[in-house]
N, C-alpha and C positions, 0 to 999 in steps of 0.2 A: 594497615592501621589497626585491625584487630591482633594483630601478633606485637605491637608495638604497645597498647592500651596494656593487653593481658600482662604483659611484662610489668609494667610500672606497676599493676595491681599485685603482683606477685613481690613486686619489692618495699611497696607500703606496706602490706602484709607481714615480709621477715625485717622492715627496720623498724616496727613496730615492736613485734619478739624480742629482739633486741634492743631497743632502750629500756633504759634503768627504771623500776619501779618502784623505787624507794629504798631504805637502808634499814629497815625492819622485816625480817624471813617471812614472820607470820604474817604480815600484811601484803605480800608480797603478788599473790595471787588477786587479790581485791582489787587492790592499784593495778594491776596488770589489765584486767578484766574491765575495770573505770577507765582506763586509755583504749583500749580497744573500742568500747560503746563509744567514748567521744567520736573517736574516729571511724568508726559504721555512720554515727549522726549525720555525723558530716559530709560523707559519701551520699550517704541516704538524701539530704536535703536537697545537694547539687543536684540529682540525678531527679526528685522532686519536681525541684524548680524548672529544672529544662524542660522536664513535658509538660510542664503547666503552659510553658512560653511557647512550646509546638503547637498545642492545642490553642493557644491564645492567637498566634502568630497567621496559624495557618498559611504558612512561604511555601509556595512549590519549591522542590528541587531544581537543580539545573536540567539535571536528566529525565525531567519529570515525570520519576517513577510515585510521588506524593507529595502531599503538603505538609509534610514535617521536618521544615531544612534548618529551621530558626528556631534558637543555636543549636549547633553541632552536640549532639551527646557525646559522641568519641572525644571530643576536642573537651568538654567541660569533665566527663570523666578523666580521662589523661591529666587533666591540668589539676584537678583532686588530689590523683593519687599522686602525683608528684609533687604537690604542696607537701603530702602528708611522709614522704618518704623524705624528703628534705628538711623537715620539721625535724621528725626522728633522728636523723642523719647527724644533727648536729646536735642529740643528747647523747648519743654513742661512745662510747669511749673508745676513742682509735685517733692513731696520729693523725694529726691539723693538718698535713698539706695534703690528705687523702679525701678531706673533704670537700673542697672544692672542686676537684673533678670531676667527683662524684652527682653532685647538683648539678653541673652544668650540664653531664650529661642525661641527668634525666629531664634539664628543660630540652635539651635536645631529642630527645626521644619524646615527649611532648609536644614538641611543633611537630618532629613526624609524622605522628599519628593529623594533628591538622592541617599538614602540608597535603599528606593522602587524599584526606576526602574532597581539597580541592579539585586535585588532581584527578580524581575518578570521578568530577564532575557528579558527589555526591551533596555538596553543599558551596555557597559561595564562600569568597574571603569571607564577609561579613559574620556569616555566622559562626567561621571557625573561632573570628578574633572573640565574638558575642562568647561563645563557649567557653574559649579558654579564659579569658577574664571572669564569667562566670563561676566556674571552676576553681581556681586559683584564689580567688575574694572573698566566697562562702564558705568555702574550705579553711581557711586560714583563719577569719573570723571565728569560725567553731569552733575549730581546734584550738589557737589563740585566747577565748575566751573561758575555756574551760580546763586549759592543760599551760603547766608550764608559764605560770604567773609568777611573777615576782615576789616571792615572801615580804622584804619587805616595800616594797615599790605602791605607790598611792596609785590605788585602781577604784573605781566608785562605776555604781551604776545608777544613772537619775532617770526616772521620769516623771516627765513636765506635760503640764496640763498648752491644748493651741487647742485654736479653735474648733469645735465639733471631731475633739479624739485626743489624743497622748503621745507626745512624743519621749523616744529612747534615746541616752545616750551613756556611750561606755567613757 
């Protein structure tokens, strides 16, 4: 699972490099540098939120070597960095039928990594699906909300007053 994670982190990393930063040279580095931070955030958050839910969760392992099963960090990083490579992937400029394979394989290299830690009786289903969904939703949220908006497409962010607090909505 850890030879499987590092990969996807090494290819969010160069399809990151590789999409387009705009069609201005001089700006080129600033938008580069602005996609890159989103997509740390976003990494950063997942990886966040999971140990908040370990520590919250306190699940034994199956192999009960501790209490930190719930959700899977392998499985919610994997599912990140593969949001964020599939994100990428499809601002690249390369032929269309190349990118389908390409996604699918990295969900597939995704469940690997959360097929593994079943299998090594590192965590149950539940928390891999916990992670991976984790992962995948936070991720994309970020990323999605900060990159790669519609110029002109109607995007609004409200919030609204409920009872004792505020709610968000995009």
């Amino acid at each position: 699972s850890d030879y499987l994670r590092a990969t996807l982190r090494i290819e969010a990393v160069i399809t990151a490099l590789a999409a387009p930063s705009g069609d201005v040279p001089e700006q080129w580095m600033v938008s580069k540098a602005k996609g890159l931070g989103v997509e740390l955030v976003a990494v950063g958050a997942t990886s966040s939120v999971t140990d908040w839910l370990k520590d919250a969760t306190d699940r034994t392992r199956p192999d009960r070597s501790s209490d930190k099963s719930f959700p899977s960090g392998h499985a919610s990083g994997a599912f990140s960095y593969m949001t964020l490579a599939n994100r990428n992937i499809e601002m690249i400029d390369m032929p269309q039928a190349l990118k389908p394979p390409l996604k699918v394989g990295n969900y597939l290299l995704a469940s690997g990594v959360a097929w593994a830690r079943v299998e090594g009786q590192r965590h149950y289903p539940s928390d891999v699906l916990a992670g991976a969904a984790l992962g995948h939703f936070l991720t994309a949220f970020i990323h999605d909300a900060f990159m790669n908006l519609p110029e002109n497409g109607n995007v609004d962010l409200v919030v609204f007053p409920v009872r004792k607090g505020a709610g968000i909505a995009l």
